[in-house]
C-alpha positions in Angstrom: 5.5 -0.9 -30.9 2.0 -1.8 -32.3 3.1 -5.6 -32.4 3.8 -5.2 -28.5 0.3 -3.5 -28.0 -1.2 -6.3 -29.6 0.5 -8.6 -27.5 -1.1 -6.7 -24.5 -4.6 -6.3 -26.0 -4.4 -10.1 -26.6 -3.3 -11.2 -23.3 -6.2 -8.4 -22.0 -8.4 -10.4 -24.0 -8.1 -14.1 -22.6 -7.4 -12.7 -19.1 -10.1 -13.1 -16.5 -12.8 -10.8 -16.7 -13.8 -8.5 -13.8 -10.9 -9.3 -11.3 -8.6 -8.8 -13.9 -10.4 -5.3 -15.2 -10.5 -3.7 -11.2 -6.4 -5.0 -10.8 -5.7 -3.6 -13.7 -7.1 -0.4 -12.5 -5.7 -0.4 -9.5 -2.2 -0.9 -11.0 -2.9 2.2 -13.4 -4.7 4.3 -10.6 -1.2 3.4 -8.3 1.2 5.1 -11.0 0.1 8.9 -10.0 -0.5 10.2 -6.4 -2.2 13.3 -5.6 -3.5 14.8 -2.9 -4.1 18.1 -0.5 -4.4 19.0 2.7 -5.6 21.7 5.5 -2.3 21.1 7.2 -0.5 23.4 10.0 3.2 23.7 8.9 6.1 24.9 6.6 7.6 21.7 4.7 9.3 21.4 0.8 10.3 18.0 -0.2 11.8 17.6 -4.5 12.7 14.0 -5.7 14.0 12.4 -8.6 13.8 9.0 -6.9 15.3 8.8 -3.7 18.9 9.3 -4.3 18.0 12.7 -5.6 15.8 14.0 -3.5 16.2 17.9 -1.2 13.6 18.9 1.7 13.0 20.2 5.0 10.4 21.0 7.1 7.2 19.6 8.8 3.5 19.5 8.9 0.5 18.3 11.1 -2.6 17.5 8.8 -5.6 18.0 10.0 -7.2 16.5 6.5 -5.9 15.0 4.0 -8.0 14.3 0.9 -7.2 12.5 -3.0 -5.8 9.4 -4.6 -3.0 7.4 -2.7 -1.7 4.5 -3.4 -4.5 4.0 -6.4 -7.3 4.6 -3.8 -9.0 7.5 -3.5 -9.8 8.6 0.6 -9.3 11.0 3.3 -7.2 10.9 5.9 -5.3 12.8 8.8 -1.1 13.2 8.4 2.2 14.6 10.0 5.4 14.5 8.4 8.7 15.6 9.0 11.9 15.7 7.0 15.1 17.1 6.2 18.4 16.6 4.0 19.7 16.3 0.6 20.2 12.8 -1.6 20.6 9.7 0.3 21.4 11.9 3.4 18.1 12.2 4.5 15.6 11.7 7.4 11.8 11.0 7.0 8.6 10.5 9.5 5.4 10.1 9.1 2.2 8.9 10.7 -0.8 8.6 9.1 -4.4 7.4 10.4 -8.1 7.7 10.5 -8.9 6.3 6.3 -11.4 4.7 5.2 -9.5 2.6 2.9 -5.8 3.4 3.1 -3.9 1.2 5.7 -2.2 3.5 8.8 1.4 4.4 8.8 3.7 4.8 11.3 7.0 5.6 10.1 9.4 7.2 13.0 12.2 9.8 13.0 14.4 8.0 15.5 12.2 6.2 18.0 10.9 2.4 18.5 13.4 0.5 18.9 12.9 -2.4 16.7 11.4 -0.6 13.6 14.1 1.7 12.7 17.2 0.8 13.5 18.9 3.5 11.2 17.4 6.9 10.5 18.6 6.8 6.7 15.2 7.0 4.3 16.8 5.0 1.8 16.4 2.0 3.3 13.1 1.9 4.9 9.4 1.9 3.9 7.2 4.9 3.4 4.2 6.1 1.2 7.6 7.1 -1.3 8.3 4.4 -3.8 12.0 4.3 -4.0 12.3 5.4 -7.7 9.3 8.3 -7.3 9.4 11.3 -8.7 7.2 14.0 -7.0 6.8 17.1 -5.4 5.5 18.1 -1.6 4.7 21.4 -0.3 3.1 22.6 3.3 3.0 26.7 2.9 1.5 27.0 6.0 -2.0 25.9 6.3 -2.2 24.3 3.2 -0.7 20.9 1.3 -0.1 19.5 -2.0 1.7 16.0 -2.4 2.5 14.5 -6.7 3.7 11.8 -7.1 4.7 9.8 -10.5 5.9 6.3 -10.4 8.1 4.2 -12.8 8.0 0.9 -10.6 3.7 1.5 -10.8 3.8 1.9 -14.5 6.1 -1.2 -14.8 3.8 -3.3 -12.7 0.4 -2.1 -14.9 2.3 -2.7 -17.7 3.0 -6.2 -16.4 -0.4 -7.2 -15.5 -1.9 -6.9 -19.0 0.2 -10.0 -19.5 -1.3 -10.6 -16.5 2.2 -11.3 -14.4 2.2 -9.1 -10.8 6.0 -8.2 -10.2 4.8 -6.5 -7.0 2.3 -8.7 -5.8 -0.2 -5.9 -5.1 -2.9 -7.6 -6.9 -6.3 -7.2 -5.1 -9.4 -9.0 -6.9 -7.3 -11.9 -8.5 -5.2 -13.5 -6.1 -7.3 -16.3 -3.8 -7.7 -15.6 -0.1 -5.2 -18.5 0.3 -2.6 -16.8 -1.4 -3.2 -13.4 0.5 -3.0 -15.3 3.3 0.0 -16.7 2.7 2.0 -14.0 1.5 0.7 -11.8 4.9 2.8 -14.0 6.8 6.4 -13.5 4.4 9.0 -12.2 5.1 9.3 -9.3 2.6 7.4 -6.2 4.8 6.2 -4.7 0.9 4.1 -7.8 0.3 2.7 -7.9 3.7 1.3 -4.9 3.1 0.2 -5.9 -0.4 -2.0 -8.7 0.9 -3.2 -6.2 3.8 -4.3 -3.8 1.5 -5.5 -6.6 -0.8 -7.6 -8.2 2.4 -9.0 -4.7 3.3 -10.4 -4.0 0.2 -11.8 -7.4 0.0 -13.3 -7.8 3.0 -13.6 -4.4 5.0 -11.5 -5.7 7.8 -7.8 -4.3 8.6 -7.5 -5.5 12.3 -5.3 -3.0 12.9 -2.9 -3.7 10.8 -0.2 -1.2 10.8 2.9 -0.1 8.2 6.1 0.3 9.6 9.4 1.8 8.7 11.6 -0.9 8.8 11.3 -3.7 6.4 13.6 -6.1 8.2 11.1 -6.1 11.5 7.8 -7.0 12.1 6.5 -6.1 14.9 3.9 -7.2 17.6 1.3 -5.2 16.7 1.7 -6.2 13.1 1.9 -10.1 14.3 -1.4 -9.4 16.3 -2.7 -8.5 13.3 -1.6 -11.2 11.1 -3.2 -13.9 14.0 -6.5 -11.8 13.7 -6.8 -12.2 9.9 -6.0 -15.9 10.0 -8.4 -16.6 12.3 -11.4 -14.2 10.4 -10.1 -16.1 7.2 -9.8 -19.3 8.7 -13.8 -19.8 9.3 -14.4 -17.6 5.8 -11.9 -20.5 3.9 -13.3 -23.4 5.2 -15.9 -24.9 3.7 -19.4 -25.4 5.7 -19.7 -29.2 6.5 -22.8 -30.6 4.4 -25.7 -31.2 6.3 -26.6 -34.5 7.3 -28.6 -36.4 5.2 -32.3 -36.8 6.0 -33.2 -40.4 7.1 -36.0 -41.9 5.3 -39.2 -41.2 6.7 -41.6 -44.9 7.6 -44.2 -45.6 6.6 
């Protein structure tokens, strides 16, 4: 064990300095959620990752406040949910953060983004593998949150490798780019995330429930970072050189 620390401290060491410090942050920041809420609503949810998970209920939020998704903002929510294992049904919308991306994540509507209702197979603010805790009694919420995959991925970047591409501050803006266009929905919204934080912008740039689908909205999106990126990545043309002046 201490010879695999030192490995890490090294690889700390020689890494790039202030990029690599804030990712690494991030990436430790992303391993715990937690949060609470003024929410209207009676909702449960228990999970040992997703295949063992029991809940019901449903809430509106009207605020929502803590650290999500390693970034700490406030933020309005509703959720819905209900079953027992892989059995199980999920919604949520989330909007109005300062830093967090929106979510909309139907029960059984928009064609196109869901086409099964099953929350195994679909995106959500719930890592696959999470194990956490949500309660709504009434007019108040608490969401916790632990996850593996997080820890994994921190663990990771000390050596500095990203597994889930969720790097902010290291990546170049040409990568970011790159990888909002591809075809896997979680790194999309990596390099979304990744660009907000970067630049301020987010161009309404939505996540959606089904990972297969990307949908116009999020397409619009995509068009209007390129373009904002486009001017930011090309370099200025040099001025023109001043002619000589007579005599």
């Amino acid at each position: 064990m201490s010879r695999f620390l030192s490995v890490l401290l090294l690889a700390g060491s020689v890494a790039p300095g202030c990029a690599y410090v804030k990712d690494r942050g991030l990436d430790l920041a992303q391993t715990v959620d937690v949060a609470v809420g003024v929410s209207e609503g009676l909702e449960f949810n228990l999970r040992a990752t997703k295949f063992v998970q029991v809940g019901f209920g449903g809430y509106r939020g009207l605020y929502w406040a803590g650290l999500k998704d390693g970034l700490l903002d406030v933020w309005q929510e509703e959720r819905s949910e209900f079953g027992v294992g892989p059995l199980y049904v999920h919604e949520l919308f989330r909007r109005d953060g300062d830093r967090l991306l929106d979510v909309r994540y139907p029960l059984f509507g928009d064609p196109g983004f869901r086409e099964h209702a099953a929350d195994l197979t679909h995106l959500s603010d719930r890592g696959t593998f999470d194990f956490g805790v949500t309660l709504n009694p009434v007019l108040f919420g608490v969401d916790v949150s632990i996850s593996p995959v997080e820890l994994v991925d921190f663990l990771a970047g000390l050596a500095q490798a990203d597994p889930l591409q969720d790097d902010v501050h290291v990546p170049a803006e040409r990568d970011l780019v790159r990888r909002l266009s591809g075809d896997d929905a979680r790194v999309r919204a990596a390099a979304a995330r990744a660009l907000r934080l970067r630049t301020g912008e987010r161009f309404g740039y939505l996540l959606y429930a089904a990972p297969e689908q990307m949908p116009p909205s999020q397409i619009r999106s995509i068009r209007r970072w390129k373009e904002y990126l486009g001017a930011e990545l090309t370099p200025p043309p040099s001025p023109p050189e001043a002619s000589p002046e007579g005599p």
